[in-house]
C-alpha positions in Angstrom: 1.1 -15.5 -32.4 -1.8 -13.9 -31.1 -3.2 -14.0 -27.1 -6.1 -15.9 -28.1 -4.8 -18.4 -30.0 -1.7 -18.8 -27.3 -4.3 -19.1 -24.5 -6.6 -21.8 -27.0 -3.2 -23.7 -26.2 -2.7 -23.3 -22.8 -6.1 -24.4 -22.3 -6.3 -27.3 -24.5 -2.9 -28.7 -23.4 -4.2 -28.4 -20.1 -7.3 -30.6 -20.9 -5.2 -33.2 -23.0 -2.0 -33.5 -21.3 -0.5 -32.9 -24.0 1.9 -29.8 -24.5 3.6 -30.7 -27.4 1.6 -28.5 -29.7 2.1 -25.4 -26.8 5.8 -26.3 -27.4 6.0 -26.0 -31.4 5.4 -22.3 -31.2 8.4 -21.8 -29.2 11.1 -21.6 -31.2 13.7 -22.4 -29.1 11.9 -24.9 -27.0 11.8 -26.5 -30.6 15.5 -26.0 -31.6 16.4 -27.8 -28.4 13.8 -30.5 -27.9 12.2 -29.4 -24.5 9.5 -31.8 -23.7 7.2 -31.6 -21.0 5.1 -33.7 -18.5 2.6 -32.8 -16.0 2.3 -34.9 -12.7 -1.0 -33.4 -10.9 0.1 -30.0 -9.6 3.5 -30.5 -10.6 5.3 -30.0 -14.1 8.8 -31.3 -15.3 10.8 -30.3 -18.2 12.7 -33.0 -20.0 15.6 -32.0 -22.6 16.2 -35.3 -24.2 19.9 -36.0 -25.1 20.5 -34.6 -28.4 24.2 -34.6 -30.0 23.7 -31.3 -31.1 23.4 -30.1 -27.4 26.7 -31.3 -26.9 29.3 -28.6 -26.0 32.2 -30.5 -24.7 32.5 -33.8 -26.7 35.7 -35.1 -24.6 33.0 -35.7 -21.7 31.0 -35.8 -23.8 28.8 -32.9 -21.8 25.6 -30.7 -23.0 26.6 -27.2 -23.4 26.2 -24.7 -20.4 24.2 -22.1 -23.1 22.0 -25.3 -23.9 21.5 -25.8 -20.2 20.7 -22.4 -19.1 18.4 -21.7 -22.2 16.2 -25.1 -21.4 16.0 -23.6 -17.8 15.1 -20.3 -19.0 12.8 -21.2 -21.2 11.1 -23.9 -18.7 10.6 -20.9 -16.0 9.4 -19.0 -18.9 6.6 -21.9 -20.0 5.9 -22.9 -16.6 4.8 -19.3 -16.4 2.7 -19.5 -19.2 1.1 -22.5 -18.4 0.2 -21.7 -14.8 0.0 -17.3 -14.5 -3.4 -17.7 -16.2 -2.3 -14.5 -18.8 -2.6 -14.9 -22.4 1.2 -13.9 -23.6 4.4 -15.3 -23.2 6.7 -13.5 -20.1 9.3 -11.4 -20.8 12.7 -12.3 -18.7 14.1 -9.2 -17.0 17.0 -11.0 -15.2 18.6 -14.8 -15.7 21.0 -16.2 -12.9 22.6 -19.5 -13.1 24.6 -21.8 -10.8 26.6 -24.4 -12.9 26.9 -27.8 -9.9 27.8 -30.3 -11.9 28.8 -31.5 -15.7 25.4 -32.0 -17.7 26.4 -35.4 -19.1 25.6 -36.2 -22.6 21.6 -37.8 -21.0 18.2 -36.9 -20.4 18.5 -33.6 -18.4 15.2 -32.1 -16.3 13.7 -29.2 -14.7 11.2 -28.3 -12.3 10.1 -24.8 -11.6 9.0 -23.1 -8.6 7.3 -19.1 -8.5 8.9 -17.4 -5.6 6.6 -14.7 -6.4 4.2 -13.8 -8.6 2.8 -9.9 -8.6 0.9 -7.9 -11.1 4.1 -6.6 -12.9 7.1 -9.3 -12.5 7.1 -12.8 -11.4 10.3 -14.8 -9.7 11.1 -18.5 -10.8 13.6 -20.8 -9.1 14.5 -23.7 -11.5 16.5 -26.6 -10.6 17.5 -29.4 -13.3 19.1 -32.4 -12.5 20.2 -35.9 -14.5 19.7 -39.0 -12.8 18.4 -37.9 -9.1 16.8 -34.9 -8.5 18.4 -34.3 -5.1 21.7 -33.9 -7.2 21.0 -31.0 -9.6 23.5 -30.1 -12.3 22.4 -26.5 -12.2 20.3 -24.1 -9.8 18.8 -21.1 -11.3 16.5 -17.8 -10.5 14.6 -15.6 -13.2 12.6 -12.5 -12.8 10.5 -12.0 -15.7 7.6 -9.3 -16.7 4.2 -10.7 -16.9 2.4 -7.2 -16.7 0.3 -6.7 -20.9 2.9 -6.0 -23.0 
């Protein structure tokens, strides 16, 4: 995908609302389902449940690879959407806290940048099920943002 056309979809997502089209050149964020939805300043990610997330089926529970990749990858968009740069970050380091079982539901994310310099850029994510003061899983992610 080239810069201009990835920052044509930045920019009209921004102007619609809509970031499903921004999503479907993510492979991943495809694979998965990540949705998202912007609320003024504020964006969460939604990972809809999806049996084919599921990684313990006794629970039944969404896989801890499932969960870390949709928090990855929701540090890595909100990047994108907000860094105002026309590529998609590279991650230099992923660390994850596993809180609770990810029940087989509707999981979310919110992102926050610690830091955001020239070169590299740190995320916190936190992703929760049913209230956001009880997250499942607590994350932080460096990642390049520097012309690659």
């Amino acid at each position: 995908m080239s810069s201009v056309s990835l920052e044509t979809l930045v920019r009209e997502a921004h102007a619609s609302n809509d970031y499903d089209a921004l999503l479907r050149v993510v492979p991943y964020a495809r694979l998965i389902g990540i949705e998202c939805l912007r609320l003024g300043d504020e964006m969460v990610f939604r990972l809809p449940s999806n049996p084919d997330n599921i990684g313990n089926p006794t629970l039944p529970a969404i896989h801890g690879g499932v969960i870390a990749g949709f928090m990855e990858h929701a540090a890595m968009l909100h990047l994108l959407m907000f860094m105002g740069a026309p590529h998609l970050p590279k991650i230099i380091d992923f660390s994850i806290d596993y809180l609770r079982a990810g029940h087989y539901r509707d999981t979310f994310a919110a992102c926050q940048v610690w830091r955001q310099g020239r070169r590299v850029a740190n995320v916190a994510v936190t992703a929760w099920q049913t209230n956001q003061a009880e997250p499942i899983a607590t994350a932080r992610c460096h990642f390049k943002v520097d012309e690659p």
